[in-house]
C-alpha positions as CSV (number, residue, x, y, z in Angstrom):
1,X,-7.4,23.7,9.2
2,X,-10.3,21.0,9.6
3,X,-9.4,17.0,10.4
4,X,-10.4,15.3,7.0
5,X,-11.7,12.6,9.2
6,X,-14.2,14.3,11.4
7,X,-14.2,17.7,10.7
8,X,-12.5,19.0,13.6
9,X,-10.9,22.1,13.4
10,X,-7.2,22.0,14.4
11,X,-4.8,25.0,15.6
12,X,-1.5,24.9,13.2
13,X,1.6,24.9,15.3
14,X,4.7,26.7,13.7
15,X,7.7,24.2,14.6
16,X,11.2,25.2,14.3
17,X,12.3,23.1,11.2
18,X,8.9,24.0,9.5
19,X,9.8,27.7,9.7
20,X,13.5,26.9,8.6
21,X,12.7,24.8,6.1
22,X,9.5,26.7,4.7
23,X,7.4,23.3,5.0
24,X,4.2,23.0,6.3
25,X,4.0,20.2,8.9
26,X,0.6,20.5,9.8
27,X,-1.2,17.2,9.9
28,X,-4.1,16.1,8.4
29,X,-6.3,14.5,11.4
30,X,-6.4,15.6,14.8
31,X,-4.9,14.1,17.8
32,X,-8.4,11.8,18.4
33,X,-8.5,10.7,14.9
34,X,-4.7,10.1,14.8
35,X,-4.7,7.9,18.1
36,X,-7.2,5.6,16.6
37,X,-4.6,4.0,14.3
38,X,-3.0,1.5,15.3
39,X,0.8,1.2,14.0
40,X,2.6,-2.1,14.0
41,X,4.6,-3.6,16.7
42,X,8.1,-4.8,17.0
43,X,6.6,-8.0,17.9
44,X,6.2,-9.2,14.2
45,X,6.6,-12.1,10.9
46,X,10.7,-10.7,9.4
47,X,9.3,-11.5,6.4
48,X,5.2,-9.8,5.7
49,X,4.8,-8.1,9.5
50,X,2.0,-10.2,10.4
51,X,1.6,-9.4,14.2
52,X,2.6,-11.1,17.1
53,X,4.8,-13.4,15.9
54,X,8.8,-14.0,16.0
55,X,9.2,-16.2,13.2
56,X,8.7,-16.8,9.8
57,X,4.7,-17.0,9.9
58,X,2.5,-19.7,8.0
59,X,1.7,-18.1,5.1
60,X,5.4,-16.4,4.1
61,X,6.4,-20.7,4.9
62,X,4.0,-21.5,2.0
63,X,5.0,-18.4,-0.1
64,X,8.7,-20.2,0.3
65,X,7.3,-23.2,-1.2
66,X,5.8,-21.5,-4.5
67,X,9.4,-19.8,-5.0
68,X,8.5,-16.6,-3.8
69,X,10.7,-14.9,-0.9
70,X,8.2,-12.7,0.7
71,X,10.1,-9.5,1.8
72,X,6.9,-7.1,3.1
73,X,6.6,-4.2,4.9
74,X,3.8,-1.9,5.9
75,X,3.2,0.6,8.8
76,X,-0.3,0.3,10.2
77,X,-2.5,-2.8,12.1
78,X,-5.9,-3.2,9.8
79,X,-8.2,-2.3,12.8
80,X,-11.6,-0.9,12.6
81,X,-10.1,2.6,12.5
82,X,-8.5,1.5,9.2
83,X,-11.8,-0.7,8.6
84,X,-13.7,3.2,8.4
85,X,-11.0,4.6,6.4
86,X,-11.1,2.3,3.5
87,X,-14.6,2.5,3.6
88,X,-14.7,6.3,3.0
89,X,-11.6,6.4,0.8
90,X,-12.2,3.6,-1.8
91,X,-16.0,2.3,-1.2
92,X,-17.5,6.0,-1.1
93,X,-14.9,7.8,-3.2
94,X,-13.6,10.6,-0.8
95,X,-10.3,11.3,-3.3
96,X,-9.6,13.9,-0.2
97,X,-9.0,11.3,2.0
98,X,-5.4,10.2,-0.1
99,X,-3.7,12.5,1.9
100,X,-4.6,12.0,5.4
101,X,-1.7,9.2,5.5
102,X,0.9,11.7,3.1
103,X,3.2,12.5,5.7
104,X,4.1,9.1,7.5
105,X,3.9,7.2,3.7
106,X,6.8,9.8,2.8
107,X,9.1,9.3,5.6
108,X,8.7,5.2,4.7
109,X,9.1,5.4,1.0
110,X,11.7,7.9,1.7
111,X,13.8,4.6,2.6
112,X,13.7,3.3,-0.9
113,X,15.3,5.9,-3.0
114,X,17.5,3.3,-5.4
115,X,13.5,1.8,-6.2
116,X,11.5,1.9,-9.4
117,X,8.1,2.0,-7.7
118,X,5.1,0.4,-9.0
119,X,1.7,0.6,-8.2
120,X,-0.9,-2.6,-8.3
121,X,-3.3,-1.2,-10.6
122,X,-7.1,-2.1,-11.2
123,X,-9.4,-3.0,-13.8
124,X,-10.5,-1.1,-16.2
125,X,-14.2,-1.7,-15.3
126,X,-13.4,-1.5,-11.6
127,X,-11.2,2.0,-12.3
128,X,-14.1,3.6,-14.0
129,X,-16.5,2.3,-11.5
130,X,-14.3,3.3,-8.7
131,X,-13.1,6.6,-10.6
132,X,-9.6,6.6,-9.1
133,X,-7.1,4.1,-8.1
134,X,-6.6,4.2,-4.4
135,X,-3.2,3.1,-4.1
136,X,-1.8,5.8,-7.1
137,X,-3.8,8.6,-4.8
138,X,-1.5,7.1,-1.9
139,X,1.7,7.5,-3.6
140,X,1.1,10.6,-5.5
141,X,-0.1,12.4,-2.5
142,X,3.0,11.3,-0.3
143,X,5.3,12.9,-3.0
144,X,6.1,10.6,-5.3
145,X,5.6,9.5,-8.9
146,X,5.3,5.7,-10.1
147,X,6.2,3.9,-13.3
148,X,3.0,2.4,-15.2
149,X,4.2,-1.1,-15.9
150,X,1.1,-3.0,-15.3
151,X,-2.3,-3.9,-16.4
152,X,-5.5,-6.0,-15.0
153,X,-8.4,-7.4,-16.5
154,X,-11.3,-7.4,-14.7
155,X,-12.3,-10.5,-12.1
156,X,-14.3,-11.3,-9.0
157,X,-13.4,-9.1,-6.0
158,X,-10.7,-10.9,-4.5
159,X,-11.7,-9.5,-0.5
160,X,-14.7,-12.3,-1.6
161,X,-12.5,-15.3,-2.3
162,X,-10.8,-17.6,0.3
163,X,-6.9,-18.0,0.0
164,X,-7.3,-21.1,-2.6
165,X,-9.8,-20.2,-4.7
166,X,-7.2,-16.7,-5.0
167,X,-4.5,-18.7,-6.2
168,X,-6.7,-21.1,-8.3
169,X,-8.3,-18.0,-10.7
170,X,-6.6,-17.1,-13.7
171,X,-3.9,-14.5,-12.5
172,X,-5.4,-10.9,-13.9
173,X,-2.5,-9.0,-13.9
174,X,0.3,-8.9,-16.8
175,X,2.7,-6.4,-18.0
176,X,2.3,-4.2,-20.5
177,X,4.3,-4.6,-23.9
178,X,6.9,-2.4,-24.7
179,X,7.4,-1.3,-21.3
180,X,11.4,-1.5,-19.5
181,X,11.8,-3.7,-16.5
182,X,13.9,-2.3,-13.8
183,X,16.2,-4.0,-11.9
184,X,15.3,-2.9,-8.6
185,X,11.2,-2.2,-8.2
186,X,9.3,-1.6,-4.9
187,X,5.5,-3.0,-5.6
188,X,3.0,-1.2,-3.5
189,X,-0.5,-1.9,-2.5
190,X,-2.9,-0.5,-0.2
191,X,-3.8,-3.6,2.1
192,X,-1.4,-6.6,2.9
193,X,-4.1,-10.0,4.0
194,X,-2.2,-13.1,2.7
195,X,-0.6,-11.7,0.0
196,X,-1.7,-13.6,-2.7
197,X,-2.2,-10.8,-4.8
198,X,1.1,-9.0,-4.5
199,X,3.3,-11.6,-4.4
200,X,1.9,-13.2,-7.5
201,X,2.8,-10.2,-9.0
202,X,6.4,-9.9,-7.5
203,X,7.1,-13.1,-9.3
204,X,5.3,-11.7,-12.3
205,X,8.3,-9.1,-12.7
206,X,10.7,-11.5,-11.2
207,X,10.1,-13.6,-14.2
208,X,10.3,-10.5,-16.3
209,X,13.7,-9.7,-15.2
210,X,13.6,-7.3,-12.3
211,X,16.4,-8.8,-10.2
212,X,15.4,-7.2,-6.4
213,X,11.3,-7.2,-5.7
214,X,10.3,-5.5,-2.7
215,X,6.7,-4.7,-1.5
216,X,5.2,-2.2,0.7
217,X,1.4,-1.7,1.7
218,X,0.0,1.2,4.2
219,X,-1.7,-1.5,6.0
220,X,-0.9,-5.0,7.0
């Protein structure tokens, strides 16, 4: 087997519970690759895992004050190892590259069995430009299927935009008609900044009826 990040072939190793189990544990990166990423500390925000802090940080504070409860979590530091990823993954379309974080994203999500989950989905024009959604590629490759609740239309990149003019466009993102609420729904997205995005769309389904929101990115 070949790391999907530099090419490097890697030895499988046979481990006991692979052999009883009849699962294949191999990784997807080797050791170099997997040492670049950074996960995140115990040092953290209780409420999004911003790093190196203790308390509720700035952001979550002002999340409070728009009626939102921000309950966040996420298991890797966006560092330029992460930086390179994304780059490959969603900016030059290596679909391969989905799987390279299957194994730790199915031992997290693993934790949220009594979840609907739902994926933050993309724009039409962005999903043909793009040719797959990045964050569907995530979840499907760790295992696990999603419920198609939501829709976007298509806006400004929102990597290009400060934190207010975020929350000052017209919100993109609406539900789809027909579709059931669940009561308890786990909202995933690839990268956690300030959350503007996903947390305007955990009150989206708040307001639609789901009665426990949680959300969950790869990266914070």
């Amino acid at each position: 087997m070949k790391c999907l990040l530099c090419g490097q072939t890697m030895k499988a190793v046979l481990t006991f519970s692979s052999l009883l189990l009849l699962k294949n544990d191999a990784s997807c990166l080797c050791l170099d690759c997997d040492s670049t990423f950074e996960r995140i500390g115990e040092e953290n925000c209780p409420n999004c895992m911003k790093t190196d802090l203790s308390m509720k940080c700035q952001d979550c504070q002002l999340w409070c004050k728009e009626g939102v409860e921000v309950s966040h979590r996420a298991i890797f530091i966006y560092n330029q190892a992460m930086k390179d990823f994304f780059s490959r993954y969603k900016f030059d379309g290596d679909f391969l590259l989905r799987k390279v974080f299957a194994s730790v994203l199915s031992e997290e999500l693993k934790k949220y069995k009594e979840y609907q989950f739902v994926v933050i989905p993309l724009s039409p024009e962005r999903l043909l430009e793009r040719g797959f959604n990045q964050v569907e590629g995530l979840v499907e490759a760790a295992g696990f299927a999603y419920l198609d609740l939501l829709e976007k239309r298509e806006e400004r990149a929102s990597s290009s935009k400060s934190r207010s003019e975020r929350l000052e466009t017209e919100f993109p993102f609406f539900i789809k008609s027909g579709v059931t609420i669940p009561k308890k729904i786990l909202l995933i997205d690839d990268i956690y900044t300030t959350g503007t995005t996903i947390n305007r769309v955990k009150k989206l389904l708040e307001e639609a009826g789901a009665e426990d929101v949680k959300t969950f990115s790869l990266v914070r």
